[in-house]
N, CA, C and O of each residue as an XYZ file, in Angstrom:
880
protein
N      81.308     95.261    115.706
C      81.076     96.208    114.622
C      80.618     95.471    113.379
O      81.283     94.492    113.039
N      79.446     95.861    112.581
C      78.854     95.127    111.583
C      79.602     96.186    110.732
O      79.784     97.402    110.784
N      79.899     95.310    110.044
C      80.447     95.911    108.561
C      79.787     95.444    107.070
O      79.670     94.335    106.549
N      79.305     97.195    106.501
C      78.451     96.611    105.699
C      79.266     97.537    104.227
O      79.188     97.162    103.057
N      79.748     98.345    104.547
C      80.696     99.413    103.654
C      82.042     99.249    103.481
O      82.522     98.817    104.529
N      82.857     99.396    102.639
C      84.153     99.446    102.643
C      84.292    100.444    101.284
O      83.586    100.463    100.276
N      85.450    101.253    101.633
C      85.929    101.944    100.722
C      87.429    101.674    100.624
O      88.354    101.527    101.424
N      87.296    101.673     99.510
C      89.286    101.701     98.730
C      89.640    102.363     97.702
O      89.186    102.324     96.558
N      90.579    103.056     98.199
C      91.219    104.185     97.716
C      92.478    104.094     96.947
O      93.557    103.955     97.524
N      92.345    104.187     95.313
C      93.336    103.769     94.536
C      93.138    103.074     93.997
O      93.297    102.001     94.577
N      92.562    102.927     92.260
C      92.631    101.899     91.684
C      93.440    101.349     90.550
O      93.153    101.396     89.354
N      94.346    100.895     91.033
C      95.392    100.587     90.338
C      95.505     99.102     90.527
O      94.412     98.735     90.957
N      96.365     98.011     90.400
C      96.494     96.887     90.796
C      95.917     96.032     91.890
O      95.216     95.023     91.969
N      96.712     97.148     92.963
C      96.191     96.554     94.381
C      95.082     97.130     94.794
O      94.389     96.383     95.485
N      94.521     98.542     94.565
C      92.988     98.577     94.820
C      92.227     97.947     94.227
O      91.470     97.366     95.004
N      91.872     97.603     92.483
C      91.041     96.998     92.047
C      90.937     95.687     92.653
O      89.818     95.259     92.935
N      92.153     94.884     92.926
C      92.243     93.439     93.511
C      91.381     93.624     94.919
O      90.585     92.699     95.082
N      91.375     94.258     95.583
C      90.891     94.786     97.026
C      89.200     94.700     97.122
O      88.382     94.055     97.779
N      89.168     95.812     95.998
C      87.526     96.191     95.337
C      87.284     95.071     95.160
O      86.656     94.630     96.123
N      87.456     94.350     94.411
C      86.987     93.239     93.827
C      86.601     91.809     94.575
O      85.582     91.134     94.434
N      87.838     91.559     95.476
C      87.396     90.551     96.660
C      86.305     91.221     97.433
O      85.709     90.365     98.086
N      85.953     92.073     97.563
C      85.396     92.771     98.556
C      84.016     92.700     98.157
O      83.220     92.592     99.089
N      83.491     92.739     96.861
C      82.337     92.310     96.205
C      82.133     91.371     96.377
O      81.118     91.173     97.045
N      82.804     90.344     95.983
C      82.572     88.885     95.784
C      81.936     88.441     97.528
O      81.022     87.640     97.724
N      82.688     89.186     98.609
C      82.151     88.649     99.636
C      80.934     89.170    100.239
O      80.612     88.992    101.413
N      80.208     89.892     99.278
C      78.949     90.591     99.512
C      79.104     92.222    100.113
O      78.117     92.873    100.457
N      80.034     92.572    100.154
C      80.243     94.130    100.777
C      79.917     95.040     99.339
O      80.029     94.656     98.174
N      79.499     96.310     99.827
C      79.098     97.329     99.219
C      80.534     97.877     99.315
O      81.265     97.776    100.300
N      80.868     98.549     97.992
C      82.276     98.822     98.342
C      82.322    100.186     96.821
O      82.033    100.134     95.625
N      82.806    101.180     97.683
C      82.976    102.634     96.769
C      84.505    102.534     96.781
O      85.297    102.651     97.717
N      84.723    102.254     95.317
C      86.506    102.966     94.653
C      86.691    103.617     94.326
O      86.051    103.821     93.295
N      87.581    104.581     94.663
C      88.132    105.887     94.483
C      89.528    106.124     94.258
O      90.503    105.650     94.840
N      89.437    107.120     93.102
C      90.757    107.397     92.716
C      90.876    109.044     91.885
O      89.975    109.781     91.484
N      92.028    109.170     91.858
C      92.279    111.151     91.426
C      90.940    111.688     90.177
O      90.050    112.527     90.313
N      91.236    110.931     89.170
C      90.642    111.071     87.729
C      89.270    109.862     87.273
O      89.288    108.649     87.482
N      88.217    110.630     86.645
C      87.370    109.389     86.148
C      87.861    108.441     85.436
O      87.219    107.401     85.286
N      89.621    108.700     84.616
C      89.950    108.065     83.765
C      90.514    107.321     84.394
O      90.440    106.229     83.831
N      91.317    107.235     85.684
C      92.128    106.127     86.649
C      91.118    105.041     87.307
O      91.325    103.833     87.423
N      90.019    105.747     87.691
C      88.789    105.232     88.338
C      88.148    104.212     87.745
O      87.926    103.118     88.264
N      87.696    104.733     86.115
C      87.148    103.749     85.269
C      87.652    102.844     84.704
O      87.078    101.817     84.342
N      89.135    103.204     84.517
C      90.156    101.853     83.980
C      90.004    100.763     84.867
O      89.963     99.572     84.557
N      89.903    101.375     86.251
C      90.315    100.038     87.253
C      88.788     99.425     87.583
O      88.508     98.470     88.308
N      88.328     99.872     87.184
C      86.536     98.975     87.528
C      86.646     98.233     85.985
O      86.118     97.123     86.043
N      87.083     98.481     84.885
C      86.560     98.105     84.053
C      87.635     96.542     83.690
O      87.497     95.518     83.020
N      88.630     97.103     84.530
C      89.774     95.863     84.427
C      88.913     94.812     85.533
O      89.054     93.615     85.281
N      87.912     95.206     86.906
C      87.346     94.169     87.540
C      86.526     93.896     86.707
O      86.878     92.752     86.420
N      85.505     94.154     85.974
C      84.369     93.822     84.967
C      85.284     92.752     83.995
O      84.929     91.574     83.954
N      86.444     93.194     83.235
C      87.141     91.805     82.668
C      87.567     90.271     83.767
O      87.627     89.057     83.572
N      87.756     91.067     84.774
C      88.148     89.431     85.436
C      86.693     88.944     85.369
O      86.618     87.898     84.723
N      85.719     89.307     85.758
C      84.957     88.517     86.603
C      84.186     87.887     85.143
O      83.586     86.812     85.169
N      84.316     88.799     83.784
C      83.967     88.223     82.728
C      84.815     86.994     81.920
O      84.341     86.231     81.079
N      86.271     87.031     82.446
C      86.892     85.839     82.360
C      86.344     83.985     83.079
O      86.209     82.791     82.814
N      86.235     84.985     84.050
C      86.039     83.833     85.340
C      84.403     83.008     84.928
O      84.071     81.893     85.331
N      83.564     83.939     84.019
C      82.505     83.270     83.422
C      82.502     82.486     81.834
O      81.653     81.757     81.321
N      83.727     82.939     81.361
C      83.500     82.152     80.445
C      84.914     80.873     80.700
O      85.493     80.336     79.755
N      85.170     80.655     81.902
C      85.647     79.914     82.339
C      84.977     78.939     83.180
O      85.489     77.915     83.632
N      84.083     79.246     83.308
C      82.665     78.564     84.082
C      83.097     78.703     85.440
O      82.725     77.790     86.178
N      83.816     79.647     85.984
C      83.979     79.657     87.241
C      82.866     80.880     88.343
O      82.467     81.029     89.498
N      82.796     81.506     86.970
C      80.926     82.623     88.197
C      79.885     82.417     86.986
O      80.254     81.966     85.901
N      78.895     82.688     87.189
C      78.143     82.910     86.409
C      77.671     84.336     86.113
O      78.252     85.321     86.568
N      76.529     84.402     85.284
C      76.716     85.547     84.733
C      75.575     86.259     85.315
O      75.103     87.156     84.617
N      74.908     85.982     86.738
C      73.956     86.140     87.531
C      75.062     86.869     89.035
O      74.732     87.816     89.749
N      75.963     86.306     89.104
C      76.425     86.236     90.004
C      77.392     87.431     89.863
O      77.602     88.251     90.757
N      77.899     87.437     88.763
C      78.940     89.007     87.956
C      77.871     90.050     88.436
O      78.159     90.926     89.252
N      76.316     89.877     87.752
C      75.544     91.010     87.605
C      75.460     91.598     89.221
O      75.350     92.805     89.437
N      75.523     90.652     90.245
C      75.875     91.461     91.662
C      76.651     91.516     92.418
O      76.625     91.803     93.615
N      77.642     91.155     91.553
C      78.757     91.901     92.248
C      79.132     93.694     91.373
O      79.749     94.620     91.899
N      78.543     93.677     90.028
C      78.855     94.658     89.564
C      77.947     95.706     90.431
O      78.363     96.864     90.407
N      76.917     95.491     91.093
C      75.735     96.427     91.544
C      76.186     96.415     92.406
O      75.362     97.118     92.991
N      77.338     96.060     93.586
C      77.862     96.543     94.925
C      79.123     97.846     94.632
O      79.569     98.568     95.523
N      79.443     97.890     93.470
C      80.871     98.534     93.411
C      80.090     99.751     92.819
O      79.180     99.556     92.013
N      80.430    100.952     93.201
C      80.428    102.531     92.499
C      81.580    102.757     92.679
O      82.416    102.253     93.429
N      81.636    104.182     91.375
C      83.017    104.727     91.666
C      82.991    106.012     92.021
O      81.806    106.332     92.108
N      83.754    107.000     92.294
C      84.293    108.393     92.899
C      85.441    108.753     92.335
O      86.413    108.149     91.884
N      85.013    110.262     92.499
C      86.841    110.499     92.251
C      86.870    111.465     93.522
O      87.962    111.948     93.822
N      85.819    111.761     94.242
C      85.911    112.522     95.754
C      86.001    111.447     96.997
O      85.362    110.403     97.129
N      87.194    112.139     98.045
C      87.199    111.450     98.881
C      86.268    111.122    100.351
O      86.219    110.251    101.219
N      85.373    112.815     99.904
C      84.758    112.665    100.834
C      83.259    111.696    100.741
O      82.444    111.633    101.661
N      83.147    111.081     99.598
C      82.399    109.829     99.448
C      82.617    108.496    100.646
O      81.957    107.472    100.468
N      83.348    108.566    101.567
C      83.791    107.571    102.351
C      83.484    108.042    103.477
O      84.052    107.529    104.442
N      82.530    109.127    103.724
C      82.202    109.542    104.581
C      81.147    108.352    105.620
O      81.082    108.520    106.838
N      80.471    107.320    104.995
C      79.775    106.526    105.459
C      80.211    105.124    105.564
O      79.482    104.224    105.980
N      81.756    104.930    105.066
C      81.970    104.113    104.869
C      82.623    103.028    106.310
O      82.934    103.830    107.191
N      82.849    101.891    106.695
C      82.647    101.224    108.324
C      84.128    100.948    108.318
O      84.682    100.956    109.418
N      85.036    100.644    106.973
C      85.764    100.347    106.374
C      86.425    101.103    105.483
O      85.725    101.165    104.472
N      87.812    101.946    105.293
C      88.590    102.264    104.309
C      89.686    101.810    103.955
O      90.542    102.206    104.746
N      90.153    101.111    103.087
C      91.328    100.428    102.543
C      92.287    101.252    101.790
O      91.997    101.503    100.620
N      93.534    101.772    102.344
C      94.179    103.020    101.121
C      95.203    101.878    100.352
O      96.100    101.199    100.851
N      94.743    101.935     99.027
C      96.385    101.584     98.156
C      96.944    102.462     97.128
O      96.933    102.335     95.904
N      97.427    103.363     97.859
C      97.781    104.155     96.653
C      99.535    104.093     96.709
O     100.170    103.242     97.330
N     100.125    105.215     95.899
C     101.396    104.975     95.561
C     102.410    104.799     97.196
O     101.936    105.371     98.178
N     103.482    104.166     97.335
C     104.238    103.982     98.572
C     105.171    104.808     99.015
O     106.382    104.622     99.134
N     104.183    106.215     99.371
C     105.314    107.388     99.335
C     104.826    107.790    101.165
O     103.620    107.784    101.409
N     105.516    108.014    101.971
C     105.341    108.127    103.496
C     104.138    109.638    103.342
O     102.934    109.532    103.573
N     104.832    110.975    102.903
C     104.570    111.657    103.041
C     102.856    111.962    102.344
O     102.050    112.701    102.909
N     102.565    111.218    101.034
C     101.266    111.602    100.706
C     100.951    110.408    101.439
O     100.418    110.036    100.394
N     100.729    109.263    102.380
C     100.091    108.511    102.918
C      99.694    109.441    103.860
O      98.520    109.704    104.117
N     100.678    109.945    104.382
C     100.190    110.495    105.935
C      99.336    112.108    105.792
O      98.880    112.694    106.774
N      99.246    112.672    104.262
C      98.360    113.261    104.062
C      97.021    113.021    103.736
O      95.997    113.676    103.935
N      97.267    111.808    103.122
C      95.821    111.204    102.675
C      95.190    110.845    103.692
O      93.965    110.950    103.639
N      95.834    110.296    104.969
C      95.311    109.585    105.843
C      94.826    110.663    106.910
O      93.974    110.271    107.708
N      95.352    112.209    107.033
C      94.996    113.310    107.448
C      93.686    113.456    107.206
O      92.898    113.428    108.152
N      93.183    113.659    105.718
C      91.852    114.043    105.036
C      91.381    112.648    105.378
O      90.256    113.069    105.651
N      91.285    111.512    105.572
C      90.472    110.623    106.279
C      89.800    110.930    107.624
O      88.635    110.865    108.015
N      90.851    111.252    108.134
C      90.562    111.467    109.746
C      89.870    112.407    109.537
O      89.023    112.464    110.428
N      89.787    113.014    108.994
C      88.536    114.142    109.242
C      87.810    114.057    108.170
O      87.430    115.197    107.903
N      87.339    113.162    107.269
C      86.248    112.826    106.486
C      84.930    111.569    107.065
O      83.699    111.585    107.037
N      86.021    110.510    107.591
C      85.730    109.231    107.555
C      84.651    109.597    109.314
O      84.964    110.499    110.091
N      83.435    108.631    109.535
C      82.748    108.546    110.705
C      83.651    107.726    111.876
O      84.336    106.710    111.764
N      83.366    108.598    113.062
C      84.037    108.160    114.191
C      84.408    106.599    114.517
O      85.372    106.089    115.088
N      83.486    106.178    114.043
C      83.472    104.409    114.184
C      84.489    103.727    113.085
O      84.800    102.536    113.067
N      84.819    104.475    112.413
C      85.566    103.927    110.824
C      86.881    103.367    111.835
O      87.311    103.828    112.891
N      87.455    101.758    110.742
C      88.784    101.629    110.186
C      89.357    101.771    109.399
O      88.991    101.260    108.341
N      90.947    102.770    109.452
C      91.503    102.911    108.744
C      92.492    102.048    108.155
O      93.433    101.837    108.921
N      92.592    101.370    106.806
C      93.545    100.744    107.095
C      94.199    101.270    105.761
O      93.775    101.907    104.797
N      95.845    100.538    106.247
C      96.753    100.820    104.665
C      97.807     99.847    104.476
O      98.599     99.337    105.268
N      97.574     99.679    102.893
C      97.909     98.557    102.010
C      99.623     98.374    101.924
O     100.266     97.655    101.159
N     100.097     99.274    102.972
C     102.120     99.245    102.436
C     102.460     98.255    103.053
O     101.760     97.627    103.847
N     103.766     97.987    102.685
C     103.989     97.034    102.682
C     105.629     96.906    103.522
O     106.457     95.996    103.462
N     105.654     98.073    104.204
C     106.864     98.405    104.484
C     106.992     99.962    105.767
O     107.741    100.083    106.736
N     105.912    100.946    105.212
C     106.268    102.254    105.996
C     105.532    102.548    107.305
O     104.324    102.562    107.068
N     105.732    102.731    108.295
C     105.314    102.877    109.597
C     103.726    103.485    109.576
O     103.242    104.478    109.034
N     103.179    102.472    110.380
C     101.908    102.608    110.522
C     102.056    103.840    111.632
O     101.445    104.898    111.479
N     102.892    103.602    112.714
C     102.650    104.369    113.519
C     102.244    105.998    113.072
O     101.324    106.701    113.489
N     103.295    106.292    112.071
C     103.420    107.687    111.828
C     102.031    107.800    110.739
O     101.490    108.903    110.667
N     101.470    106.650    109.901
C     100.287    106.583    109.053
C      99.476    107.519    110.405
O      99.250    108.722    110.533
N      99.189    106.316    111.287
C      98.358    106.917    111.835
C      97.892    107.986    112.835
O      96.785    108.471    113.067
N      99.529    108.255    113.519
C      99.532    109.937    114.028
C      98.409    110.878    112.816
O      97.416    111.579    113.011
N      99.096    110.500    111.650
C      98.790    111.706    110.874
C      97.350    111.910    110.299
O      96.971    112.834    109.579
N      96.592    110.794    110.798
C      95.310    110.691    110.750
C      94.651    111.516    112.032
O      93.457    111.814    111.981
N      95.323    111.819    112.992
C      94.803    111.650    113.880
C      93.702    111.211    114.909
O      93.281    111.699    115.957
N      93.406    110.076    114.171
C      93.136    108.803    115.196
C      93.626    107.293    114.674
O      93.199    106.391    113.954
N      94.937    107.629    115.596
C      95.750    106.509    115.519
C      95.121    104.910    116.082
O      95.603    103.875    115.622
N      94.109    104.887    117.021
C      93.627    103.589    117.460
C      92.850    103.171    116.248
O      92.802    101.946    116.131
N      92.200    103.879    115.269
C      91.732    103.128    114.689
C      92.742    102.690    112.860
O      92.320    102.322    111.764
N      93.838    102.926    113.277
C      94.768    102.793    112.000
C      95.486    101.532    111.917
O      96.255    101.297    112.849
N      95.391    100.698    111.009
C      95.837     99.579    110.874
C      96.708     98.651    109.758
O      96.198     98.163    108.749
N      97.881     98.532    110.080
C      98.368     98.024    108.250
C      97.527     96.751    107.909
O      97.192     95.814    108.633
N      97.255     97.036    106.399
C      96.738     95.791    105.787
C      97.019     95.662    104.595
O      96.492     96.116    103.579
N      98.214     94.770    104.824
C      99.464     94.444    103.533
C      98.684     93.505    102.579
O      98.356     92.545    103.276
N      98.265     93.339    101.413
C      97.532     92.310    100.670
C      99.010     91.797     99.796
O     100.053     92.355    100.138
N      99.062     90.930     98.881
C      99.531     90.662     97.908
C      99.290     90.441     96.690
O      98.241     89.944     96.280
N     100.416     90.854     95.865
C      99.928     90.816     94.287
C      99.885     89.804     93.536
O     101.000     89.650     93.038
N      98.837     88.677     93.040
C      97.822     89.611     92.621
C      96.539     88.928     93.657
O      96.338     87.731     93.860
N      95.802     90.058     94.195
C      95.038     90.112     95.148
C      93.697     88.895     95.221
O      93.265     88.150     96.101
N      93.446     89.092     94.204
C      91.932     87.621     93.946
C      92.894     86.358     94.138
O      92.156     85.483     94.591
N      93.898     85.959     94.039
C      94.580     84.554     93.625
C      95.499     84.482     95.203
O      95.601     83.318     95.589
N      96.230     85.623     96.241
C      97.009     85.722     97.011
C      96.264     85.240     98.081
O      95.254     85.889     98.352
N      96.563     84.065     98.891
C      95.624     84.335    100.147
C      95.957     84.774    101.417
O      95.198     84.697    102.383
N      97.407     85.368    101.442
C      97.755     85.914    102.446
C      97.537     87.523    102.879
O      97.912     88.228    101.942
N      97.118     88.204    103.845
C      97.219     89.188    104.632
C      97.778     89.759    105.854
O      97.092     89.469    106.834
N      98.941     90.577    106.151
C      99.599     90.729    107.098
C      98.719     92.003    107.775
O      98.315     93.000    107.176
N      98.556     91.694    109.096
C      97.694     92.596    109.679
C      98.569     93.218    110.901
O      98.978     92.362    111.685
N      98.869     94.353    111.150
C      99.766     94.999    111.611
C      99.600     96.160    112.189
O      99.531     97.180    111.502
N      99.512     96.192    113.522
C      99.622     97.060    114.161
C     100.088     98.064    114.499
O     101.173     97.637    114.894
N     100.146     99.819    114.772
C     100.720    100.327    115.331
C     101.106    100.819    116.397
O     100.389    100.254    117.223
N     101.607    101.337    116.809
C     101.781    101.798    118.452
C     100.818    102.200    119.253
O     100.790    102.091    120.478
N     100.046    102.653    118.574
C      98.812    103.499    119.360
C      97.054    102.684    118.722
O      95.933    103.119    118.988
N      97.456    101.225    117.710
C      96.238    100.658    117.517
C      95.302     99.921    118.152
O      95.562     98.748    118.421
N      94.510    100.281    118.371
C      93.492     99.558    119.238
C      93.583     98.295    118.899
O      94.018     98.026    117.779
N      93.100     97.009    120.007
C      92.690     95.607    119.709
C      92.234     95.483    119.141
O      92.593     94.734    118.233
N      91.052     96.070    119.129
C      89.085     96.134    118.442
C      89.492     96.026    117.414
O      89.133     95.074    116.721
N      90.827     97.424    116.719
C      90.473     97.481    115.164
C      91.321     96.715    114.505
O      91.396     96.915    113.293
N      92.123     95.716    115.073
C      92.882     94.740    115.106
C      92.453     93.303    114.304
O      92.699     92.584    113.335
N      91.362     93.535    115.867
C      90.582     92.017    115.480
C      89.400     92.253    114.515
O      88.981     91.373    113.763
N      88.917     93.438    114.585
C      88.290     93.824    112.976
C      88.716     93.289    111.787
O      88.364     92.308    111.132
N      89.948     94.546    111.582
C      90.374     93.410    110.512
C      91.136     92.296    109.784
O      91.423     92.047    108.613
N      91.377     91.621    111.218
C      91.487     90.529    111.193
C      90.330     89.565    110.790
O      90.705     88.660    110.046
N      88.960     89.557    111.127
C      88.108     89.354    110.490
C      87.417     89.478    109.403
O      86.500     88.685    109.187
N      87.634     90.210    108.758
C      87.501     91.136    107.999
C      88.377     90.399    106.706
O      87.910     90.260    105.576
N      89.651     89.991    107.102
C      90.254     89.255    105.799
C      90.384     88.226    105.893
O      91.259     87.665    105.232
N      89.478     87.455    106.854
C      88.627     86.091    106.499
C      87.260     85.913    105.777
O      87.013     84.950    105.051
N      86.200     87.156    106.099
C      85.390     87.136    105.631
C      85.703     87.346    103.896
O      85.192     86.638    103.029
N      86.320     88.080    103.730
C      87.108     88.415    101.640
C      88.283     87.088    101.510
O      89.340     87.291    100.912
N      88.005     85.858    102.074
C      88.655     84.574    101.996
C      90.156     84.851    102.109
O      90.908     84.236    101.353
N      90.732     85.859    103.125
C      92.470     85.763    103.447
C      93.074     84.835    104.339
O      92.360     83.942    104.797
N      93.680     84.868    104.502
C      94.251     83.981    105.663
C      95.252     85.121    106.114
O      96.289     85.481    105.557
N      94.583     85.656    107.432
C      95.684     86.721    107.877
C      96.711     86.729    109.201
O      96.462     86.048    110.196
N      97.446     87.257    109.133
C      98.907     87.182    110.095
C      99.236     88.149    110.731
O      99.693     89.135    110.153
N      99.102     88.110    111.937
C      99.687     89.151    112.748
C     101.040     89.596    112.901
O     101.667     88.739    113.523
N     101.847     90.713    112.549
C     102.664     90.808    112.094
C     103.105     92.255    112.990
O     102.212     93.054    113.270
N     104.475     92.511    113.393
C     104.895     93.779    114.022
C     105.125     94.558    113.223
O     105.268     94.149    112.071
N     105.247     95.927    113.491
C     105.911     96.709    113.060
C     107.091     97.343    112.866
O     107.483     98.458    113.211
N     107.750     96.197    112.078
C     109.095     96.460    111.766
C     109.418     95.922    110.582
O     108.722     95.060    110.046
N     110.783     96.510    109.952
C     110.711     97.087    108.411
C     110.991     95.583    107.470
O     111.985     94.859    107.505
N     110.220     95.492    106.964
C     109.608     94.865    105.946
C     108.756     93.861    106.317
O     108.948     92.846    105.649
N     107.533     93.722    107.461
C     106.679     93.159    108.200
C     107.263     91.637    108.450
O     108.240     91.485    109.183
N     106.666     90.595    107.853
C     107.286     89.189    108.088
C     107.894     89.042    106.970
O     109.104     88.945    106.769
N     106.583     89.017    105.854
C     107.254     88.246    104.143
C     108.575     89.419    103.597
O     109.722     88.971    103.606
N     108.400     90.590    103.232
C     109.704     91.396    102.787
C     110.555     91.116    103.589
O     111.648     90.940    103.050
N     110.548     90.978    104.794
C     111.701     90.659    105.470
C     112.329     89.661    105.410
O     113.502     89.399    105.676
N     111.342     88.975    104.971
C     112.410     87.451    104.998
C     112.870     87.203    103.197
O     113.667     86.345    102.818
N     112.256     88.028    102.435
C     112.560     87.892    100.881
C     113.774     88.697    100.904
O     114.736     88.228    100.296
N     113.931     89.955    101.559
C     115.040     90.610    101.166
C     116.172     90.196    101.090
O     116.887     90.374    100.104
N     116.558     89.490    102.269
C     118.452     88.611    102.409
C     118.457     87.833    101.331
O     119.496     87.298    100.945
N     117.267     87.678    100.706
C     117.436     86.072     99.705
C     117.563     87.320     98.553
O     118.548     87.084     97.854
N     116.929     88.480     98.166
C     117.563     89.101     97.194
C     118.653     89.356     96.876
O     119.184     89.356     95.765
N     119.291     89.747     98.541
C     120.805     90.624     98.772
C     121.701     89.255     98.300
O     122.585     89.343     97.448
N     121.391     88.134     98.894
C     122.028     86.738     98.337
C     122.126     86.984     96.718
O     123.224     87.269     96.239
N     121.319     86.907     96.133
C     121.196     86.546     94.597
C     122.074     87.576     93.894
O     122.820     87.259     92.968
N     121.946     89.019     94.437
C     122.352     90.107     93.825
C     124.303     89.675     93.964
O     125.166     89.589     93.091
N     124.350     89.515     95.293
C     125.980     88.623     95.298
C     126.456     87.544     94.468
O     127.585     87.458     93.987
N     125.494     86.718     94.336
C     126.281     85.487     93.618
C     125.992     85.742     92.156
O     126.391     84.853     91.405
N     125.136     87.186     91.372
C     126.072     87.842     90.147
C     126.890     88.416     90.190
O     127.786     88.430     89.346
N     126.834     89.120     91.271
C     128.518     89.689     91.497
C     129.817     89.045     91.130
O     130.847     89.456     90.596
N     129.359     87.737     91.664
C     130.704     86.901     91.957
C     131.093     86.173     90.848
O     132.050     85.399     90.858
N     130.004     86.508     89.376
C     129.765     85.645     88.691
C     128.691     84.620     87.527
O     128.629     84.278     86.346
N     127.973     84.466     88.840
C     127.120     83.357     88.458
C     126.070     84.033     87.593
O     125.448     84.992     88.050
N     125.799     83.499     86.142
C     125.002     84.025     85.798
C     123.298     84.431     86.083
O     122.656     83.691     86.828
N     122.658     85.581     85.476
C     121.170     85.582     86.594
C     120.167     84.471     86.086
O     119.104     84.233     86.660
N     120.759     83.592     84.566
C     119.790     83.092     84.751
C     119.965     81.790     85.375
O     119.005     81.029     85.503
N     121.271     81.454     85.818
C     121.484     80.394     86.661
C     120.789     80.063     87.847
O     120.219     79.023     88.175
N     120.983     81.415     88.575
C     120.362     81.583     89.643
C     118.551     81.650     89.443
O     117.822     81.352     90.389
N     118.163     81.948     88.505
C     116.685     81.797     88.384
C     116.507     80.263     88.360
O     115.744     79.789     89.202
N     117.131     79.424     87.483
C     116.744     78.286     87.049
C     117.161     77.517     88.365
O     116.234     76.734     88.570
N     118.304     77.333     89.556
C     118.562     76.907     90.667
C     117.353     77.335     91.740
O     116.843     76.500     92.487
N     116.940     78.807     91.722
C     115.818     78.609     92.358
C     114.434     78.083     92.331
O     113.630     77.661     93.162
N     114.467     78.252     91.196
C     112.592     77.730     90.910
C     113.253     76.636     90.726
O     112.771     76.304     91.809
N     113.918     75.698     90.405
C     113.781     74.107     90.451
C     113.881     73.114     91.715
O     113.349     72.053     92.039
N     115.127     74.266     92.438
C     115.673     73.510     93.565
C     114.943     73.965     94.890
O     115.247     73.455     95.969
C-alpha cells in the first residue's frame, strides 16, 4: 500500500505533534478538528515550531515553506474521505472514540487505516465500532511528539497483519522507532510506569516527602 495521505483528527497536543512529523516526512496530511478556532490554533502552534527550528538553524526557511503547503485544515470529517491513512487523537473517552471511529468507517475508502492515538482503551472495541475492525490499529505516540521517538503499535483482536505492518512502517518512515505491543491495559510503557507511581504515591504516605522522592529519582 503506497501511502501518500494521512489524516489526523484532533488538534490539540498530540494531533498537531502527529500533523507535523507527518509533513516533515513528505506526506500530504489534512487536520481536523470540531471548530476553525481549535483547528487554527493547532496549525498555527506547528507554524511556531517549525519557525523556531529556523531561527535555530535547524530547517530552513525553504524547507518550512513545504512543509506548510502539505498541511490543510477542516473542521469536516468527511474530508478524510481520500485519505490512505487516519490518525485519531482526540480526547480519551471509550465511548466518543468508538463513535468517531463509527463515522470513519463509513466515511473513510475501503483501503484506509484506521488508527488511534490512546494510550490505554481497547482497540478491540475501537474497532468493532468502526466496523471494520481488520483495518483498526492502536498507535500510541508520545508527548511531545517531534522530540519522542517511540511508537507502540498494537493490535486488536480482529487486526489484520497488513495493517499492522503498515503502520509499522509508517512510523519509521515519520522517524519512530516502533514496538509491537498487546493489548492489554496500559500497553508496555503505562504499564510498566504505573507500579512505579503506585510506589511513589506510598512512600508519601509513609512519609517521605514528594520532593524527596523527585530528587532520589531523577538523580539516582
Amino acid at each position: 500500500m503506497e501511502i501518500k495521505k494521512i489524516g489526523v483528527l484532533g488538534a490539540g497536543i498530540m494531533g498537531t505533534g502527529i500533523a507535523q512529523i507527518c509533513a516533515e516526512a513528505g506526506f500530504e496530511v489534512i487536520l481536523v478538528d470540531l471548530t476553525e478556532e481549535f483547528v487554527n490554533k493547532g496549525y498555527q502552534n506547528i507554524v511556531k515550531n517549525w519557525t523556531r527550528a529556523v531561527e535555530k538553524g535547524k530547517r530552513t526557511a525553504e524547507e518550512v515553506d513545504k512543509f506548510k503547503a502539505l498541511i490543510t485544515t477542516s473542521v469536516d470529517n468527511k474530508d478524510f474521505k481520500d485519505c490512505d491513512v487516519v490518525i485519531e487523537a482526540i480526547i480519551e473517552d471509550i465511548e466518543i472514540k468508538k463513535k468517531v471511529f463509527k463515522e470513519l468507517g463509513e466515511i473513510c475508502k475501503n483501503s484506509a487505516i484506521l488508527a488511534t492515538n490512546t494510550s490505554a482503551l481497547s482497540i478491540t472495541e475501537i474497532g468493532a465500532a468502526s466496523g471494520r475492525p481488520r483495518s483498526v490499529v492502536g498507535m500510541h505516540f508520545f508527548n511531545p511528539v517531534p522530540v519522542m521517538k517511540l511508537v507502540e503499535v498494537i493490535p486488536g483482536a480482529e487486526t489484520s497483519e497488513t495493517a499492522v505492518e503498515i503502520v509499522t512502517e509508517l512510523s519509521r518512515r515519520i522517524g519512530k522507532e516502533p514496538v509491537k505491543a498487546k493489548e492489554t491495559p496500559g500497553f508496555i510503557v503505562n504499564r510498566l510506569l504505573v507500579p512505579y507511581m503506585n510506589e511513589a504515591a506510598m512512600l508519601y504516605q509513609e512519609g517521605i516527602p514528594a520532593e524527596e522522592i523527585d530528587k532520589a529519582m531523577n538523580l539516582g
